[in-house]
N, C-alpha and C positions, 0 to 999 in steps of 0.2 A: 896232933891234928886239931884246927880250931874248931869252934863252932860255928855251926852253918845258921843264921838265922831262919826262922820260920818264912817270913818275906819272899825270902830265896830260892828257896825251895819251891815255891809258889809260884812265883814266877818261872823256873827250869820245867815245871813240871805243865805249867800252860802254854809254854812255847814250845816245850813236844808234841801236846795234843792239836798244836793248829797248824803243823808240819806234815803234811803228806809224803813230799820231796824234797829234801835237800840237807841241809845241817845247821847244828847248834854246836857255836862254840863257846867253853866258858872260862874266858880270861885269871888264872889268879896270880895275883901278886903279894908276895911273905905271908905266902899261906890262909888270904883273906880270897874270897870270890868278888872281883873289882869288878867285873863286864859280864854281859849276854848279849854274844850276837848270833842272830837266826837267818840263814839265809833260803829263801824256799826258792824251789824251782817249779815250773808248769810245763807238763807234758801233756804232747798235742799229736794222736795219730794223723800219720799224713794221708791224706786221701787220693787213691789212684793211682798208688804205688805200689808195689810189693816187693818185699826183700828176696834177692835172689840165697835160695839155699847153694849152702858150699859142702 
């Protein structure tokens, strides 16, 4: 396994905490972490609707 710089790590672990919704993915290539990408989502109750129970 290589080593993960410190940087890295810092980064993965601040792109979790600003993630409420969605995902983090984290690219590696010959065993190096080459990429971080975060993608969030925003959820929005709809108003004046209600879900029918089944």
């Amino acid at each position: 396994m290589a080593k993960v710089e410190t940087n890295t790590i810092e980064d993965i672990v601040s792109a979790l905490k600003k993630i409420e919704y969605g995902s983090l993915v984290i690219t590696v290539h010959d065993g190096e972490i080459t990429q971080i990408d975060a993608t969030e989502k925003k959820r929005y109750k709809a108003k004046g609707k209600q879900r029918k129970a089944q």
